[in-house]
C-alpha positions, 0 to 999 in steps of 0.5 A: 552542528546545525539541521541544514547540515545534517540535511546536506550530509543526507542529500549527498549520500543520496545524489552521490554528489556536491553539485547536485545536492547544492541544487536540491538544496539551492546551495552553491557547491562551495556552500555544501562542501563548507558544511560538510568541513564543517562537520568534520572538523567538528567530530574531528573525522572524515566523513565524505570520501570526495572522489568521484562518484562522492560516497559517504567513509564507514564513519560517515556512514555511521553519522548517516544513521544518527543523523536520520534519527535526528531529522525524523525527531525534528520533522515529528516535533515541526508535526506535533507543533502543527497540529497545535493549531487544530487544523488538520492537515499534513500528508498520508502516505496509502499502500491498498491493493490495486482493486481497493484503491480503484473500487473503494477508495475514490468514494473515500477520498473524494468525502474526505478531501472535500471536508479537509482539504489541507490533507494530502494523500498519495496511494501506493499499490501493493498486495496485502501481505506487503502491506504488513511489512511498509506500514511497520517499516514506517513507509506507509502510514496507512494501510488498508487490506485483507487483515490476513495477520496478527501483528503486535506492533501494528493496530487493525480495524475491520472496515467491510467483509469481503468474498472470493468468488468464482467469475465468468464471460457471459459466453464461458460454459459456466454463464448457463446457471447461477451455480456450480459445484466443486467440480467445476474447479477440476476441469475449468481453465482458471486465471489466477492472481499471482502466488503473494496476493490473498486472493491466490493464497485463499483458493489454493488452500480450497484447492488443498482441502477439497484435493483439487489440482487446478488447470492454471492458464494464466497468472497475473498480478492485479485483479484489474488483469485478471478481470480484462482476461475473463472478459475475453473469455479466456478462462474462468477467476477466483476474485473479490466480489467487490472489485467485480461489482461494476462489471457484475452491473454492467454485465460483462462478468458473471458470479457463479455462486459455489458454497465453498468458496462462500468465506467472509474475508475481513478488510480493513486499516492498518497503522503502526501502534507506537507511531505519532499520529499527526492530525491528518492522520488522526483525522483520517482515521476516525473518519475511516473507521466511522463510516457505515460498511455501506460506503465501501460496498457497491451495491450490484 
């Protein structure tokens, strides 16, 4: 048994396919289906079931599992090889909520990639609470949101503060005065973002304790959505201060400042504790945790 077999045997559980797998892997056809024998005849199984589509037996199935195992322990040994030479490099995979990784994390990234450049990121978006479940199933390697739980096989680090706060149209009723009172929040129409963000999970237990039944107009999913439908002046939001600074500067949004919603949410990086950190992790990481707040909040 060799890698490049395991590698094969993996690639055609996923295309369903001898033909296609020999191309991802610039292999003629007769080459895939030689290891695939070749494996089996070494575990003395079947362990691909040739008819078409091409699907892996149970016993195949099983191997997949271990063969998986196997190649995560060879890429994280070519890793820990790597990073011997003390220059950080290799890629990072992101999960950030959508406001974060248009306001935050381009001042971030642009720091950080001119410093090493060998790094590669890719940013996927995603709500906080999604965030917990990627970076612990090891599809994310670092996240970074609301730290909204305590979880024992994840590491969190506080990076800024953030507040939800109550948003307008320079045009909405609102607009006329800097303040209001909870009372607003009975009557004004409110675009909320949808029920799996921290956002929607915040207002809604201020709408609990102060009995409040909200005239919810709309919901949507990302802050970015939710700040065009106030412009408009469709109705009031419940949003991160700090993913309205830019339009708070430009004027085409407006804070009402209400006392009770005045809660310092902490946001911050999230990574798995027990997993490898390779150097562009470990790079990334101290400089993240070493910038002042001042990097991350936009002054209005």
């Amino acid at each position: 048994m060799n890698i490049s077999q395991l590698e094969t045997l993996l690639t055609i559980s996923k295309t369903m396919s001898f033909r296609k797998a020999g191309e991802l892997l610039n292999l003629t056809q007769p080459a895939v289906s030689a290891q695939i024998k070749s494996l089996e005849d070494e575990f003395k199984t079947v362990l691909v079931d040739r008819s078409q589509p091409v699907t892996l037996t149970d016993r195949g199935q099983v191997f997949l599992e271990h063969a998986e195992r196997i190649l995560d322990i060879v890429e994280e040994l070519k890793q820990k090889l790597s990073d011997l030479d003390q220059i950080p490099q290799g890629r990072i995979v992101l999960g950030t909520t959508t406001s974060i990784a248009i306001q935050i994390l381009p001042r971030v990234l642009s720091y950080f990639q001119d410093q090493f450049p060998l790094i590669k990121t890719s940013i996927q978006s995603m709500p906080s609470s999604q965030i917990y479940q990627q970076v612990e199933n090891g599809l994310v390697d670092v996240g970074i949101g609301y730290l909204i739980e305590r979880n024992p096989n994840l590491s969190s680090s506080v990076l800024y503060y953030d507040t939800f706060e109550l948003v307008v149209s320079p045009e909405h009723p609102l607009a006329a005065s800097p303040h209001a009172d909870m009372e607003a929040l009975r009557e004004v129409p409110l675009i909320l973002l949808s029920p799996d963000t921290v956002g929607r999970r915040f207002a809604e237990d201020v709408f609990r304790r102060y009995n409040i039944e909200p005239h919810v107009v709309m919901e949507l999913s990302s802050s970015e959505e939710v700040k065009r439908m106030v412009e408009l002046n469709l109705g009031a939001a419940i949003i991160s201060r700090q993913s309205v600074a830019s339009e708070t500067r430009s004027g085409t949004l407006k804070i009402i400042q209400i006392t009770e919603l005045e809660v310092s949410h902490p946001v911050g990086v999230i990574y798995k504790s027990s997993r490898y950190l390779n150097s562009a992790m470990q790079q990334f990481l101290s400089d993240l945790k070493g910038m002042p707040e001042t990097q991350f909040i936009s002054s209005e």
